[in-house]
C-alpha positions in Angstrom: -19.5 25.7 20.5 -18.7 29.2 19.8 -20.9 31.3 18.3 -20.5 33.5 15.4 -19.7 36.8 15.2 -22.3 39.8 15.7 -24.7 36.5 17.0 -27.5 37.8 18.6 -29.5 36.0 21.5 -30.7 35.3 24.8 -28.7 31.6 24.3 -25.9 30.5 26.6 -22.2 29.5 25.2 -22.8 26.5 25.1 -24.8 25.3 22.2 -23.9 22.5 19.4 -25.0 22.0 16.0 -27.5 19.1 14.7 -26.1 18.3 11.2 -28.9 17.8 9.4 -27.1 17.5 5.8 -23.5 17.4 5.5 -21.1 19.4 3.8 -17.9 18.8 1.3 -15.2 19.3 3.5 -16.5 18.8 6.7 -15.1 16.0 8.9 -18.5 13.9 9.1 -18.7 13.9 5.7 -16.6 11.5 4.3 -18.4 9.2 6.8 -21.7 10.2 6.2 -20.9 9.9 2.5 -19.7 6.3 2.8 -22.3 5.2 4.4 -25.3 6.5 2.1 -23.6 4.8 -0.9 -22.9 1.5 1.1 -27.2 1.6 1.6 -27.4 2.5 -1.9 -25.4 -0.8 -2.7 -27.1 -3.2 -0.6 -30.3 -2.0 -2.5 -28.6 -3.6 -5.7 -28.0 -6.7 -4.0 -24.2 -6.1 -4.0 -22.0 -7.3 -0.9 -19.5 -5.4 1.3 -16.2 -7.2 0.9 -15.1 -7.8 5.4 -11.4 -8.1 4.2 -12.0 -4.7 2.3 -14.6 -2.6 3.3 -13.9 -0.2 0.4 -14.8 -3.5 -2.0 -18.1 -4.2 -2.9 -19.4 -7.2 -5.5 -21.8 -9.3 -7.4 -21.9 -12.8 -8.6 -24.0 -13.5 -10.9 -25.7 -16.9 -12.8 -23.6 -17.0 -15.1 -20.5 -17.3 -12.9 -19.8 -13.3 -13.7 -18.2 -11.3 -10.9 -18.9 -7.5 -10.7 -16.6 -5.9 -8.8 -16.7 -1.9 -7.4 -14.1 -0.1 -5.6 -14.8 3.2 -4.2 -12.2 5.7 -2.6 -13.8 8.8 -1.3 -16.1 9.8 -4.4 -13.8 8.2 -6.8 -14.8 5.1 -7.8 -13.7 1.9 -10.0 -15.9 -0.8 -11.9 -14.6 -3.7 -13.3 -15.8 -7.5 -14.2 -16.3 -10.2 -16.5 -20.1 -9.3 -17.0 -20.8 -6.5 -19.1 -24.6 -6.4 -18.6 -24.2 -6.3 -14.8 -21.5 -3.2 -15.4 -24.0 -1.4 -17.5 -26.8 -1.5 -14.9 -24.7 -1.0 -12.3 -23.5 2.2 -13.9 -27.2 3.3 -15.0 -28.0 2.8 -11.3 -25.5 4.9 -9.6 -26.9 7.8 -12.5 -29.8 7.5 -11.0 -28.8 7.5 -7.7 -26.2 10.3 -7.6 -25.2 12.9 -9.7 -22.2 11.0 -11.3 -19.6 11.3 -14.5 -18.5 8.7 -16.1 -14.6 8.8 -17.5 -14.6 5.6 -19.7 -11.9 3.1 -19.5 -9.9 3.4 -16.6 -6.5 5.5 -17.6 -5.6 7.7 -14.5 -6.9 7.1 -10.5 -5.7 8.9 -7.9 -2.2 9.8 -9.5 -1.8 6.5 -11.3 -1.5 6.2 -14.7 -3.0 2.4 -16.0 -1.4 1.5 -19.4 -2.8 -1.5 -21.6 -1.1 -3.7 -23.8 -0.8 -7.4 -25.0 1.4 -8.1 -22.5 -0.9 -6.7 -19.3 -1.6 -4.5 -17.0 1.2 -1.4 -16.6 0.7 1.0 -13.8 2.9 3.9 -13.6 3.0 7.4 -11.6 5.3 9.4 -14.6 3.2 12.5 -14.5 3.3 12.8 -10.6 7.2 12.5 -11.0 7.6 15.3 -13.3 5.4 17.8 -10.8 7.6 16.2 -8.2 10.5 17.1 -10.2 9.0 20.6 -11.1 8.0 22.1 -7.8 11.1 20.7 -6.1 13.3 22.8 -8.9 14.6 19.1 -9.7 13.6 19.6 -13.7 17.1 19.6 -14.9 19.1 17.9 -12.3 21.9 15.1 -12.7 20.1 11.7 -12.8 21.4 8.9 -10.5 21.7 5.1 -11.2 20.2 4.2 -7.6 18.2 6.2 -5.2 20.5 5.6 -2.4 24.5 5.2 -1.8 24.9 1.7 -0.4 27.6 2.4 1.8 25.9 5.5 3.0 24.5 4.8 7.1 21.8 7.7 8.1 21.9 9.3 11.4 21.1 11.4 13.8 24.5 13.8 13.0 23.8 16.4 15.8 27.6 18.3 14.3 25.3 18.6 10.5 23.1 22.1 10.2 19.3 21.8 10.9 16.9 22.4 7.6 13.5 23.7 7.3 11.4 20.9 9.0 8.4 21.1 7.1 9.9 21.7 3.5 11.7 18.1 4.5 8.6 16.7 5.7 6.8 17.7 2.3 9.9 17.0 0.5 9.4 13.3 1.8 5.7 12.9 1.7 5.6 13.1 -2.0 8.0 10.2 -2.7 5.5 8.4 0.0 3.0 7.9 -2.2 5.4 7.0 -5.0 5.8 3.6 -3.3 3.0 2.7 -4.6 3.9 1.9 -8.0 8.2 2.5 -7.4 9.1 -0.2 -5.1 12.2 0.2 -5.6 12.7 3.6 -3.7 10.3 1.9 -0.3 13.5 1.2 1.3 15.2 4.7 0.8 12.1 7.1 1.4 11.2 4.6 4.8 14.8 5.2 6.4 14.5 9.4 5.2 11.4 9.6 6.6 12.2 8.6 10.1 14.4 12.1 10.5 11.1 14.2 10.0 11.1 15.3 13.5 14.5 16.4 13.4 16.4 16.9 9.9 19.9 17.8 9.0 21.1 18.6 5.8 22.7 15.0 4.9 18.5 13.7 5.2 18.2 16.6 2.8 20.9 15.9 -0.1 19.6 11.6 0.6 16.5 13.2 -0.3 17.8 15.1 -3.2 19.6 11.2 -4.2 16.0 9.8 -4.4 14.7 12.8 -6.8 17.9 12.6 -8.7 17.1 8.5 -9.5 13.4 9.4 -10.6 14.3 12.0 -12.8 16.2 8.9 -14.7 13.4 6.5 -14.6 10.0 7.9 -14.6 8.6 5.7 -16.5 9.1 2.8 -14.3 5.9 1.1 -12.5 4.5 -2.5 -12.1 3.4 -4.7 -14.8 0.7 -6.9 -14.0 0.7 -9.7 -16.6 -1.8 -11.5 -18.1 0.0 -14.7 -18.5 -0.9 -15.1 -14.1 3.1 -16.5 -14.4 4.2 -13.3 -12.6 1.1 -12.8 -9.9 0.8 -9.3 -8.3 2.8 -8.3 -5.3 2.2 -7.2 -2.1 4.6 -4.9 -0.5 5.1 -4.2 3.3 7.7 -2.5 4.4 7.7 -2.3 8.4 9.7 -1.6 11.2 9.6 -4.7 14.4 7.2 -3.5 17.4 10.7 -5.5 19.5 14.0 -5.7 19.0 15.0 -9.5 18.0 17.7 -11.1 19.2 18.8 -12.9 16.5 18.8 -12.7 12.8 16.5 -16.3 12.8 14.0 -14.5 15.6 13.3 -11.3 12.8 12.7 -13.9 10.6 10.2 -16.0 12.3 8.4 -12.6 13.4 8.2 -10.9 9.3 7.5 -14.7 8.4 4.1 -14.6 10.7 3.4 -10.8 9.5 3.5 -12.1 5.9 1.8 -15.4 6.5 -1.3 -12.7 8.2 -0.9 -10.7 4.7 -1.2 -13.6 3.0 -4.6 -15.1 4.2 -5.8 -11.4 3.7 -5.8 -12.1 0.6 -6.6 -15.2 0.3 -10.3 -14.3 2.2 -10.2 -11.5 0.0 -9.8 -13.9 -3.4 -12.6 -16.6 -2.0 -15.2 -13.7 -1.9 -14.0 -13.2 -5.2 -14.2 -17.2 -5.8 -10.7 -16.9 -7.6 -9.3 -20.1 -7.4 -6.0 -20.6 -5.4 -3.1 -23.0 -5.7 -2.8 -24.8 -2.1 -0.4 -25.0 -0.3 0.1 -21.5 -1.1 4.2 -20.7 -1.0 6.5 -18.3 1.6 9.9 -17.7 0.8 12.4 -17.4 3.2 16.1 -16.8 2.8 17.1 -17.9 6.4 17.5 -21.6 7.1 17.9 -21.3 11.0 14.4 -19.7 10.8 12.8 -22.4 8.7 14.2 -25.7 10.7 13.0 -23.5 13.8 9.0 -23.1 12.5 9.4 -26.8 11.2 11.8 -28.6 14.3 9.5 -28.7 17.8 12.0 -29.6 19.6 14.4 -26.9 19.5 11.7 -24.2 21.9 14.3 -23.2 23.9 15.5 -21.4 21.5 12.3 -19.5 20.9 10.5 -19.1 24.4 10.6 -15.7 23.5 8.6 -16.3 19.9 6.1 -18.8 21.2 3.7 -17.4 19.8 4.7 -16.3 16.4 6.0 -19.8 15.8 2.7 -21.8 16.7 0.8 -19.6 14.6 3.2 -20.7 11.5 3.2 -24.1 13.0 -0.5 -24.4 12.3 -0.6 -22.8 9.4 1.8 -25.1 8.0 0.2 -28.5 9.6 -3.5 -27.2 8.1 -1.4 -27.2 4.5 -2.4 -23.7 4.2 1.3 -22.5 3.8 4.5 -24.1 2.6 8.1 -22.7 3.7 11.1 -22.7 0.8 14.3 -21.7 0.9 15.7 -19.3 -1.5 19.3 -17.9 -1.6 20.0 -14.4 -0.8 21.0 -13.2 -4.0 17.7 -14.0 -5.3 15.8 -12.8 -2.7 13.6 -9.8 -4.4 12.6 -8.5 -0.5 16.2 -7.2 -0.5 15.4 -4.2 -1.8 12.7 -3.4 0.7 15.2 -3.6 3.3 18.4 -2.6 2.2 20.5 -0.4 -0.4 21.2 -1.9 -3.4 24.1 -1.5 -6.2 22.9 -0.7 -9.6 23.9 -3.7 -11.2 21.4 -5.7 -8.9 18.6 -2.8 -9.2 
């Protein structure tokens, strides 16, 4: 440790703090913090979710659920048992010094939105800071965030830009995923030229702001009819490059089957009730007759593993595989550019 300035003492250089109390801002202390409210849970008999460590809940007699989420010192409480919200929420005053906002309408940059119809969750107010500090106010908008036909690159002939104005240029649209799937695919191809941009990333870039600034009002309905269920979205380059187009399939099919019984272990704490065999979609036949047909291995030596592992989940009658046709295969826009007819 180095000591401070105009120190004065007989000690050597050497010397390291005991933190008795942490500090806002210091790096222990989003640990130390988490882990003092976690204890202050457990007192109130509420259990750590192991699928989601930020999740913490309650059943009670009555079959009520009481469900808190905590980012940081942010912190969500929702339910079906409004007595067990209320003394939950007396508790935490108690506990810590703590503010309550009401009905949830903004977390973390996301704007929630209640109707008859459901849930709406929307990021319109991030956009239009987006669109403000970028100088993007009054641009042109675009019907798609992308060109189709357009193929990134490294173009070593195009002029180098300012690395980190790209780097913050494409960080902001990041968190935009969250809520504007339809961009995932667009900001995930720009931000893999961070280390190196040219000016085509930079006017791709520009593409992305100039779609927002035509829909920022878009987001994901969550509806209360359950007819349209939420939806996870992953959007992930391979750790190897496949061999075939069946071979990438099998691989994302056993990356989605892993996301999906993260939720499902995530639901049974929850004891939400789940339709089994629960469904995968896949728009590749050679893929399905592969994780389905035993005998054609030597096809797959190479995917052994991957295709055991949605062997037995299929044989336990944990999963089902259907086929759907391309052109109504929503994924698409995860991992390609789209027209704006199909968008």
């Amino acid at each position: 440790m180095t000591l401070p300035p105009r120190y004065e003492g007989n000690h050597s250089s050497n010397l390291v703090c005991k933190l008795k109390k942490f500090f806002y801002g210091l790096k222990q202390s989003p640990r130390t913090w988490f882990g003092r409210f976690i204890v202050a849970m457990k007192k109130l008999n509420y259990k750590q979710s192991n699928p989601d460590h930020t999740l913490n809940f309650k059943h009670s007699s009555s079959r009520g659920v009481t469900v808190l989420l905590v980012y940081v010192d942010d912190i969500i409480i929702t339910g079906n048992d409004e007595g067990e919200i209320q003394n939950l929420s007396n508790c935490l005053a108690q506990e810590f010094d703590v503010k309550t906002l009401g009905r949830l309408k903004y977390f973390l940059g996301i704007e929630v939105a209640y109707s008859s119809k459901g849930i709406f969750i929307s990021q319109q107010k991030y956009i239009t800071d987006l669109l403000a500090e970028t100088g993007k106010s009054g641009c042109k908008p675009a019907n798609t965030p992308i060109d189709p036909n357009q193929k990134l690159c490294m173009a070593d002939e195009e002029n180098s830009i300012n690395r980190e104005m790209y780097q913050r240029l494409i960080g902001r649209p990041l968190y935009l995923t969250h809520t504007r799937p339809d961009i995932s695919y667009q900001v995930s191809i720009l931000s893999q030229f961070t280390h190196q941009p040219k000016e085509c990333h930079l006017h791709a870039a520009y593409r992305v702001l100039h779609y927002l600034k035509g829909t920022p009002t878009k987001g994901v309905l969550f509806k209360r009819s359950g007819k349209q269920p939420p939806v996870i979205l992953l959007l992930k380059k391979q750790n190897v490059v496949a061999r075939s187009r069946a071979e990438a399939e099998i691989r994302a099919l056993a990356q989605g089957i892993c996301e999906l019984l993260w939720v499902k272990n995530l639901l049974d704490e929850l004891q939400i009730p789940l339709f089994s065999p629960l469904t995968i979609y896949c728009d590749n036949k050679s893929a399905i007759n592969l994780v389905h047909n035993p005998v054609q291995h030597n096809r797959t030596k190479h995917v052994e593993i991957d295709r055991h592992f949605i062997k037995e989940k299929l044989e336990a009658n944990v999963i089902c595989i259907s086929y759907i046709p391309t052109n109504k295969q929503l994924a698409d826009m995860l991992t390609k550019g789209i027209s704006g007819t199909q968008l």
